[in-house]
N, C-alpha and C positions, 0 to 999 in steps of 0.2 A: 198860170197856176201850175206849181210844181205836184207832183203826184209822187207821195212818199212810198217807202213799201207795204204800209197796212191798205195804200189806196189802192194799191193793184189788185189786192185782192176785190175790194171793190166793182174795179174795172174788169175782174174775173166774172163776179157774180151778174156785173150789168151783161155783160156779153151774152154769157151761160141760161141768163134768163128772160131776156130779151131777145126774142127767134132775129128782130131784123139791126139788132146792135151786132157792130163789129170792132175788131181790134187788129190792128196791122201792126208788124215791124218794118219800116223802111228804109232804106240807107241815104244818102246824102241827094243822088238824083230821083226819088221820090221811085226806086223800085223794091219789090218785096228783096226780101230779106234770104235764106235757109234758115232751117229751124239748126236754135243755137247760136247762129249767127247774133250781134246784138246790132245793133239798129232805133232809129228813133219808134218811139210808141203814139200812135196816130189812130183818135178812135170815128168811125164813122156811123151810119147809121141815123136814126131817128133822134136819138138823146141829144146829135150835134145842135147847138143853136145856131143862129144864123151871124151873130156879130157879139163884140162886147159894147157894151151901153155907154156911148159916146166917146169912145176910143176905134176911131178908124188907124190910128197906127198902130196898135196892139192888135186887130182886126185881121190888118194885110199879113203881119207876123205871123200869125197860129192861125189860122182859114186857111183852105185852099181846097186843089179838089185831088182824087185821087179814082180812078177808073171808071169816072163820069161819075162822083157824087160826092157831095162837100164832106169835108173831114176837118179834123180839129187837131194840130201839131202839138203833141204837150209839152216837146224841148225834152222829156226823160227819155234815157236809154234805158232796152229790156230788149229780152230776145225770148222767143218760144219753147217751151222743152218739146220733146217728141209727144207726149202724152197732150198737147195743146196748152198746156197751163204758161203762164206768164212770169218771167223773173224781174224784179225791177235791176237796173244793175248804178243806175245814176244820174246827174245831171248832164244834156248836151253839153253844159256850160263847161265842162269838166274837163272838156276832150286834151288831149296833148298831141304833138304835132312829132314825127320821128321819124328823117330818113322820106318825107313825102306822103307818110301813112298818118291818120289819126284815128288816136285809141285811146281807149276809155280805160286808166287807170283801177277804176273799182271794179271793170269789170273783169282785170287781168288779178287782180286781189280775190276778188270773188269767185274765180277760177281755181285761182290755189289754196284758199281756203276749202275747197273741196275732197285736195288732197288727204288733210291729216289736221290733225289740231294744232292749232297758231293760237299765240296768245295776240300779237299784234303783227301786222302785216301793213308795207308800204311800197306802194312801188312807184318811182318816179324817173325821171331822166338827169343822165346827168353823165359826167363828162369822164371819157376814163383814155388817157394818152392822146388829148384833145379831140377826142371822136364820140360824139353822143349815142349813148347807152340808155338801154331799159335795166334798172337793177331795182331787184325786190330785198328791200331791206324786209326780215320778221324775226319775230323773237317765238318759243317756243318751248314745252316742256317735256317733247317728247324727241326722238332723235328722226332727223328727217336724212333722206337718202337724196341727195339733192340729181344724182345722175336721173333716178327713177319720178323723182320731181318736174324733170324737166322733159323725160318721155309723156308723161302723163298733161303733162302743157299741150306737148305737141301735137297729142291727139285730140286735145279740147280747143285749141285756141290756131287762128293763122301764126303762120311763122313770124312774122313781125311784131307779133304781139306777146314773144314768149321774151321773157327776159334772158342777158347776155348775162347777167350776173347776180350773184347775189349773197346778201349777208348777212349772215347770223349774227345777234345780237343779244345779250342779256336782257335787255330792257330798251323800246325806242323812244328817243329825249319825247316828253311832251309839254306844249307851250300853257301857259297859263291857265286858259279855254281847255286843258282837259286832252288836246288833240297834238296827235303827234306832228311834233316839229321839225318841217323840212329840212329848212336851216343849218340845224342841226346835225343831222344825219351825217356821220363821217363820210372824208371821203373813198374811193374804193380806193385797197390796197391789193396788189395783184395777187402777193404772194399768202392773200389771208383769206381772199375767195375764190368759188368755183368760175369759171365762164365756161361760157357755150359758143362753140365760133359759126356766125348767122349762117 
């Protein structure tokens, strides 16, 4: 079961109001997380049940245990703000692969959407003098400072997670469904965007 971002809040209030529910962020070998950091969202606690109802493979999936007491994997990423509250940032399913690292796309959009106002924002990988790149296609109605853009990454986000480039756009193509189209997405051209050398 995917847990959307109206459900987090949820999972705010189960936590918040229940003294022995908890909520963790974990990374990949099942340790906490820094707050901020993103990481999978893994709730334990009393609310956990013990199995899904005749799905032991689904079971072994999302069960497990976590500092000596069963916990429930939800597959979403979110990370903690300092103030303890929860961000959802997206699906594990999501993750992308670069250079050895895996990073979550929405939550490197959801980072710069922080910055200033985007009207659309995408960022994916993709190939620039045959060497794979992080580039944040967005489009935007106000003027962005992309040097100051990319300070402001660096202080929120690991360095490998900050993109190499990126590209202003009028409008980004979107596919039929409403969503913008990777596909699409010109390719970089050097001499028409910024980079950041890793």
């Amino acid at each position: 079961t995917s847990l959307d971002p109206a459900k987090i809040d949820q999972v705010q209030q189960l936590t918040d109001s229940i003294e022995a529910a908890k909520a963790y962020v974990l990374d990949a070998e099942s340790r906490r997380v820094p707050i901020g950091a993103i990481g999978e969202l893994v709730i334990g606690g009393p609310v956990v049940t013990k199995q899904y109802f005749n799905n032991s493979e689904q079971t072994s999936k999302a069960y497990g245990e976590f500092n000596g007491e069963r916990v429930y994997f939800t597959n979403d990423l979110a990370y903690f703000k300092p103030d303890g509250s929860i961000v959802y940032v997206g699906r594990k399913d999501d993750l992308i692969n670069l250079n050895g690292f895996r990073i979550e796309p929405k939550g490197v959009e959801s980072t710069i959407s922080e910055y200033s106002d985007f009207n659309q924002i995408k960022v994916v990988v993709g190939k620039v003098n045959r060497q794979n790149h992080l580039i944040a296609y967005y489009s935007s109605d106000v003027d962005i400072d992309e040097n100051n853009l990319k300070e402001f990454l660096s202080v929120h986000l690991p360095s490998y997670m900050v993109p190499s480039f990126y590209v202003r756009m009028d409008h980004l193509p979107l596919n039929p469904n409403g969503k913008i189209d990777v596909k699409c997405l010109p390719p970089v051209e050097l001499d028409e965007v910024d980079f950041v050398k890793p």
